[in-house]
C-alpha positions in Angstrom: -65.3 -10.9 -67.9 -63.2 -9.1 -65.3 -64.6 -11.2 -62.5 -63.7 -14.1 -64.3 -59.9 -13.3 -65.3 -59.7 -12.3 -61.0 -61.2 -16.0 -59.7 -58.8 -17.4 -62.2 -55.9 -15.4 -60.4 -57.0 -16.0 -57.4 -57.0 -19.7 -58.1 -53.9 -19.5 -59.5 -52.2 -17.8 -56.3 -53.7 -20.0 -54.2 -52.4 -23.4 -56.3 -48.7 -21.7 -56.3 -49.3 -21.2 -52.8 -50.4 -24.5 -51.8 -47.2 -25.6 -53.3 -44.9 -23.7 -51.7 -46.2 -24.8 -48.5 -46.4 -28.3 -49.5 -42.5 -27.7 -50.4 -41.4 -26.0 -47.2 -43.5 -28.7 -45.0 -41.0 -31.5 -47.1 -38.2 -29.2 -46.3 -39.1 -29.3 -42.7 -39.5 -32.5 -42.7 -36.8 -33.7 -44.4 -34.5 -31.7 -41.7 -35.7 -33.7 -38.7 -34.2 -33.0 -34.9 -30.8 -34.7 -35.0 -29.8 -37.5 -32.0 -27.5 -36.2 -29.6 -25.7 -38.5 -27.4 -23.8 -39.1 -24.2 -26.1 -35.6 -23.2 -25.7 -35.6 -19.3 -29.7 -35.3 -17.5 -30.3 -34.5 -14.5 -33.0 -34.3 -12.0 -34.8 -30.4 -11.0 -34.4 -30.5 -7.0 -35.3 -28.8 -4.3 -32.9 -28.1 -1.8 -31.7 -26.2 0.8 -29.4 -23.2 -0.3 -28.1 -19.6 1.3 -30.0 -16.9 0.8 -28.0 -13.7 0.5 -27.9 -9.9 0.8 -26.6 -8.3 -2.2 -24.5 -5.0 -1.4 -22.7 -2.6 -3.6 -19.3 -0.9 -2.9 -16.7 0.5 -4.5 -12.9 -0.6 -4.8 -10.0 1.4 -2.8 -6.4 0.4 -1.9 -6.2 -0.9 1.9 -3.0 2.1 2.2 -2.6 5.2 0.3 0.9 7.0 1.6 1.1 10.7 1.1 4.2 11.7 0.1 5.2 15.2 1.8 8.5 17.6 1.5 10.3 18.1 4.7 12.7 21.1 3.1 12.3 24.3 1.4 13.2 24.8 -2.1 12.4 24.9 -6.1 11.2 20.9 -7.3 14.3 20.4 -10.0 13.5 16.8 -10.9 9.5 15.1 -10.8 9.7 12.4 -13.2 6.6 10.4 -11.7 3.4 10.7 -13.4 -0.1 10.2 -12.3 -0.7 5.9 -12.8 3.2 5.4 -12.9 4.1 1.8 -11.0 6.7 2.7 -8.4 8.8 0.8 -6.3 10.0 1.6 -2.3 13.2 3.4 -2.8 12.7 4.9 -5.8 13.5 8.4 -6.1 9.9 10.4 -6.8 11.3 14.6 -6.5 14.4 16.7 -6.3 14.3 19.9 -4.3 17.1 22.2 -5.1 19.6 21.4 -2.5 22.3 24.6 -2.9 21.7 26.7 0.2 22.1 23.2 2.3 25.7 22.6 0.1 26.9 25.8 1.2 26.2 25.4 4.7 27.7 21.9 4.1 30.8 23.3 2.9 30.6 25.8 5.8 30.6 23.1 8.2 33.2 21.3 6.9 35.5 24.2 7.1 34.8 24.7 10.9 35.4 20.9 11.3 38.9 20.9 9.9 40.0 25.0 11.5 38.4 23.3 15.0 41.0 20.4 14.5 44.1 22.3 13.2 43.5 24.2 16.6 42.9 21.1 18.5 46.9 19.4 17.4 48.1 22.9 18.4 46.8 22.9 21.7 47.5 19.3 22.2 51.5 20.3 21.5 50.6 22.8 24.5 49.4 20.5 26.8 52.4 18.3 26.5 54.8 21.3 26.9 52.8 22.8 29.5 52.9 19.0 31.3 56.9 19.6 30.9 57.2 22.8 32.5 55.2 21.6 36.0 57.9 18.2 36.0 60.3 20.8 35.3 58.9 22.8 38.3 58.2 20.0 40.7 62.2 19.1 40.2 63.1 22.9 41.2 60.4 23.0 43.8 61.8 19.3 45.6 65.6 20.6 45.2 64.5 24.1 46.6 62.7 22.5 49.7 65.8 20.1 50.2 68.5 23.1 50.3 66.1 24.7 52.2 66.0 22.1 55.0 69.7 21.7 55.1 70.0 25.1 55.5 67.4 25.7 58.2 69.2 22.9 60.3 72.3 25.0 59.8 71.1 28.1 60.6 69.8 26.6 63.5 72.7 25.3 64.8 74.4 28.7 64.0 76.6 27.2 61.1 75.0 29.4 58.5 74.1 32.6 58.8 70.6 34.2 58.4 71.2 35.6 55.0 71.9 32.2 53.6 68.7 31.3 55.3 66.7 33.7 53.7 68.0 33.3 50.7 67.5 29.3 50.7 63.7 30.1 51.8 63.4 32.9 48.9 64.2 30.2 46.4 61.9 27.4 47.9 59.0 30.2 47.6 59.9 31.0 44.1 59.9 27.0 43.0 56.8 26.8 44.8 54.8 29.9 43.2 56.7 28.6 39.6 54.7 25.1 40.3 51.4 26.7 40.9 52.1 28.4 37.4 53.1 25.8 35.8 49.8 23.9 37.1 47.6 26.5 36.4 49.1 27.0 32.9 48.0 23.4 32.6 44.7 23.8 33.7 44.3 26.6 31.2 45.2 24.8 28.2 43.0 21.7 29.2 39.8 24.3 29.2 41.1 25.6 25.7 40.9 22.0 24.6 37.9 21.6 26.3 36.4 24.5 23.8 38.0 23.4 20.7 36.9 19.6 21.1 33.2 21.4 21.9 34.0 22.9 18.9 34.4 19.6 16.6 31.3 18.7 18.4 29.5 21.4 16.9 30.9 21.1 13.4 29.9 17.6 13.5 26.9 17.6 14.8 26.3 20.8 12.0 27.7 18.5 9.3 25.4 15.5 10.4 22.6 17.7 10.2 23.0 19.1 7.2 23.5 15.9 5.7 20.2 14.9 6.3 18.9 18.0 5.8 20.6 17.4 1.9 19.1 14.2 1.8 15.9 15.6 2.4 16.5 17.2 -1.6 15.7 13.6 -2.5 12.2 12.4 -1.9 12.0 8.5 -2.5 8.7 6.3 -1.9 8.3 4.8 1.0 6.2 2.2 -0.3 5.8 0.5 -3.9 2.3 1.1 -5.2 0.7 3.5 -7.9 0.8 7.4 -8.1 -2.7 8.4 -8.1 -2.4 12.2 -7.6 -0.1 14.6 -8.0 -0.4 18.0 -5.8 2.2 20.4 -7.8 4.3 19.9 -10.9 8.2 20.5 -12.0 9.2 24.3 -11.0 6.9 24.9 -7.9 7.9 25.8 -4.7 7.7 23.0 -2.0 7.6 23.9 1.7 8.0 21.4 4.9 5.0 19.5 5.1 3.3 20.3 2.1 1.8 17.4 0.0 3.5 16.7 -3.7 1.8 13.1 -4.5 0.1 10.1 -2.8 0.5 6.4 -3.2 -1.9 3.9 -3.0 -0.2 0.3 -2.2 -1.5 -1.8 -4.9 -0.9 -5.3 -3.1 -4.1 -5.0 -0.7 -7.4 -3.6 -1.7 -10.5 -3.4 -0.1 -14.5 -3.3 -1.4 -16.5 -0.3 0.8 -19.8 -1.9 0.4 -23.0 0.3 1.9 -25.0 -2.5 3.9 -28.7 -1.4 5.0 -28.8 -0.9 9.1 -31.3 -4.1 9.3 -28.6 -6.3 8.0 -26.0 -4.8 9.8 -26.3 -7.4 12.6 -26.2 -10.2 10.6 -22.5 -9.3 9.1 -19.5 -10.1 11.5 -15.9 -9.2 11.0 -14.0 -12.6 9.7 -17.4 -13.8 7.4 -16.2 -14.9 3.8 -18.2 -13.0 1.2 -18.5 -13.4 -2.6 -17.9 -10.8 -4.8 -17.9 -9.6 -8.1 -16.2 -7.3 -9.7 -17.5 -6.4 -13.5 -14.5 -4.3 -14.4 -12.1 -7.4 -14.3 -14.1 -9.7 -15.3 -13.3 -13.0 -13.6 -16.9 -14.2 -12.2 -17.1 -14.4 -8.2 -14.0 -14.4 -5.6 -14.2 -14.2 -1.9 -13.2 -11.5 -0.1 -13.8 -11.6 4.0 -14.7 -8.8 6.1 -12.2 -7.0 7.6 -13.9 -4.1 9.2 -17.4 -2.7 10.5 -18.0 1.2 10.7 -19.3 1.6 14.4 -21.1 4.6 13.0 -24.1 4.7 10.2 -24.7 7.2 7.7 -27.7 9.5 8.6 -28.6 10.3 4.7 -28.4 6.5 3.6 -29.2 5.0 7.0 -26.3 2.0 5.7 -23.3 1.1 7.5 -19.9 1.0 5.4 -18.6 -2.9 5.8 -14.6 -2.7 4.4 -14.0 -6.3 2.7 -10.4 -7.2 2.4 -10.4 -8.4 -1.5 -7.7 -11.2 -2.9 -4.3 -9.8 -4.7 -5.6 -9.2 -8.0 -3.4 -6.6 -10.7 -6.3 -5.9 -12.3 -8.0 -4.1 -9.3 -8.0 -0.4 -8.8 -9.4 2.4 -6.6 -13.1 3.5 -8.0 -14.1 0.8 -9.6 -17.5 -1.1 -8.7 -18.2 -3.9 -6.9 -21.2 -6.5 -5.6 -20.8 -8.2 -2.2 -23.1 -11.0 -1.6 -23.5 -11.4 2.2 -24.7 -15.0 3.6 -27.5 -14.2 5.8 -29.8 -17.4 6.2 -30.7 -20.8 4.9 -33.6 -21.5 2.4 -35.5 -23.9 0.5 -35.7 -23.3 -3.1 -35.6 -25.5 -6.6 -32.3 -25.3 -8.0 -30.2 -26.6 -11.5 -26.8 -26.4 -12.1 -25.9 -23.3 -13.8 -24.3 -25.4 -16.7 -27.4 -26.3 -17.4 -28.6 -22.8 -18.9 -28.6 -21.7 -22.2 -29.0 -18.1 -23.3 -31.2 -17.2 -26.4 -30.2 -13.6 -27.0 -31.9 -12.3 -23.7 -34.0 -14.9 -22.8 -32.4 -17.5 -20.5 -34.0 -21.3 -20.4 -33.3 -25.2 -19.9 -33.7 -28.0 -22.2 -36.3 -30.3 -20.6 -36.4 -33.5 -21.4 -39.8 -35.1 -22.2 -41.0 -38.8 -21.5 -40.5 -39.3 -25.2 -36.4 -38.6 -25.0 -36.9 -35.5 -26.9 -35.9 -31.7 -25.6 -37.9 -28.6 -25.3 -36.4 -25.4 -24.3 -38.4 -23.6 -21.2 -37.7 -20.4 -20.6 -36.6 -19.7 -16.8 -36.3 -16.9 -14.6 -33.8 -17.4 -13.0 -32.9 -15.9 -8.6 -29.6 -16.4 -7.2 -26.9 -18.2 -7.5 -24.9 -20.1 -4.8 -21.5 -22.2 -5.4 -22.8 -23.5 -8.9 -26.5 -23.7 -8.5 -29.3 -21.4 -9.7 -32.6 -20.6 -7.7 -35.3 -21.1 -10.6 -38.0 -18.6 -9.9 -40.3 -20.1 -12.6 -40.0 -22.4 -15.5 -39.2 -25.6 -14.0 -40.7 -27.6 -11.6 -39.3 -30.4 -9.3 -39.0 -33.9 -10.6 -38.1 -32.4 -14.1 -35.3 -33.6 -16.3 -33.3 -31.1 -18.0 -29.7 -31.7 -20.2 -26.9 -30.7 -18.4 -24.0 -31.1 -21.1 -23.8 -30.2 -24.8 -26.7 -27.9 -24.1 -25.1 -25.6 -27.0 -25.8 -28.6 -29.6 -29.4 -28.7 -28.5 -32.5 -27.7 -30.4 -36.1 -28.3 -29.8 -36.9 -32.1 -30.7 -33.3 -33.2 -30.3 -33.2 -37.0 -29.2 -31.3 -37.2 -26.3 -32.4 -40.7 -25.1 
């Protein structure tokens, strides 16, 4: 009895089976492959494409500008912070400028005693200018009486006494003339000192000046503070570090390159790279630079690539460099013609019948829009090249 009531199950499951997959086989049927038109095909072909050296690197800026204190003093103002934008000119510290203000102030003083002193004198100099005219008149009138009077005397008209008393004068204008001269003299080397003086002040005032301007330390270039070496309240000294700058117009891509490829990479070649981080696919960068020397651990040679103007680029981040090194034969597609099923990449190839199939490809590199296919395809095969994305297997597409 039991055996019975379990072949009648069993017949019964396998009835209600046998319709269900009668049902889903109409189902399946009833959803036939759709017709897709106007779908681009193309030709698998072998042909003659660069082979390349892949590289990695990382990203730094082309310049990075110290910024150093040339003064003494307590940092009273540091408003930049670490990944600030900056721009040349723009005032980065303040160093506490007070001792430099009083010698300032010093200086000043000096300046304007040293030229009260310096009108003085120059009233002297014109007086002292009067007095020698003044003595050169006495000294002429002096010599003149004493000439009349020496012809007198010698033709006994006058007598000796008058003589001597005519020559006592002329000697007295004369020595008042070398006075007055010397006085002259005198006052010019006074002047002499007080206009070294003004010098001095002046040249003390200049100095301290820049010495004040020193208090304000701008950027000498616009770029991005990437470190910062002390903070608000600290001491800075002449020629100690308080940030650095990294110019973020030009940056480079440090890429390790093995020695046996060294050779074939010359400064001025155009390289394609690719930078994750920013996502934008390939750009070319060129080579701007070749370390003479290698690195013994590695046994590479650091290749600096000079990488477009980009904002989104900054120091650290990774980077591929895809060197050109030779030219091979290989089958290539078009990389529009690949579709991606989760992880798998493939082609839809198009049979004799007009249908597709998707093949799954492994794909090699890929150079200026065309993919090396490893395995998958072969040449002489048609794949779709457009509308891929409204593909399935079975879809008409001729």
């Amino acid at each position: 009895m039991k055996r019975r009531i379990a072949l009648s199950a069993a017949v019964v499951i396998a009835i209600y089976a046998f319709g269900c997959s009668k049902e889903m086989t109409q189902d399946a049927n009833t959803q036939l492959p759709a017709e897709v038109k106007s779908v681009a095909i193309v030709k698998v072909l072998r042909s003659s494409i660069e082979d390349f050296y892949e590289a990695t690197g990382t990203v730094k800026a082309k310049t990075t500008t110290q910024v150093s204190a040339n003064m003494m003093g307590r940092i009273i103002s540091f408003p930049a912070a670490e990944g600030d934008t900056v721009t040349r000119g723009q005032m980065l510290v303040e160093i506490d400028s007070s001792e430099s203000k009083t010698q300032l102030a010093k200086a000043q003083a000096g300046l304007r005693e040293a030229q009260a002193s310096l009108v003085e004198v120059e009233r002297s100099v014109d007086s002292a200018n009067a007095g020698v005219r003044t003595a050169e008149a006495n000294k002429q009138l002096a010599e003149t009486t004493f000439g009349r009077y020496k012809e007198l005397y010698n033709r006994h008209s006058a007598s000796a006494q008058e003589f001597d008393e005519a020559q006592s004068r002329l000697r007295a204008a004369t020595s008042e003339l070398d006075r007055s001269k010397a006085n002259v003299q005198t006052i010019l080397s006074k002047n002499k000192q007080i206009n070294a003086r003004i010098d001095q002040a002046k040249a003390e005032i200049a100095n301290t000046k820049v010495y004040q301007g020193y208090s304000k330390i701008v950027s000498p270039v616009s770029g991005i503070v990437v470190k910062k070496f002390v903070e608000l309240g600290a001491t800075a000294a002449p020629g100690s570090p308080l940030l650095a700058i990294e110019d973020n117009s030009q940056y480079r891509l440090e890429a390790a390159v093995e020695e046996s490829y060294s050779k074939l990479i010359h400064v001025g070649s155009r390289v394609n790279i690719r930078i994750d981080a920013i996502g934008q696919g390939e750009f070319i960068g060129t080579v701007a630079e070749i370390m003479p020397t290698s690195d013994a651990a590695s046994r590479s040679y650091t290749v600096k690539i000079d990488l477009p103007a980009n904002p989104a680029l900054r120091t650290g981040v990774y980077g591929l460099a895809r060197f050109p090194i030779a030219q091979k034969e290989a089958i290539t597609i078009p990389s529009t013609a690949i579709f991606q099923r989760g992880q798998l990449a493939g082609v839809y190839v198009v049979g004799k019948d007009g249908k597709v199939n998707f093949r799954i490809v492994t794909a090699g590199k890929t150079s200026e829009g065309a993919v090396e296919i490893l395995s998958g395809v072969s040449e002489g095969d048609e794949i779709a090249n457009s509308d891929i994305e409204k593909l399935s297997d079975g879809t008409k597409v001729r």
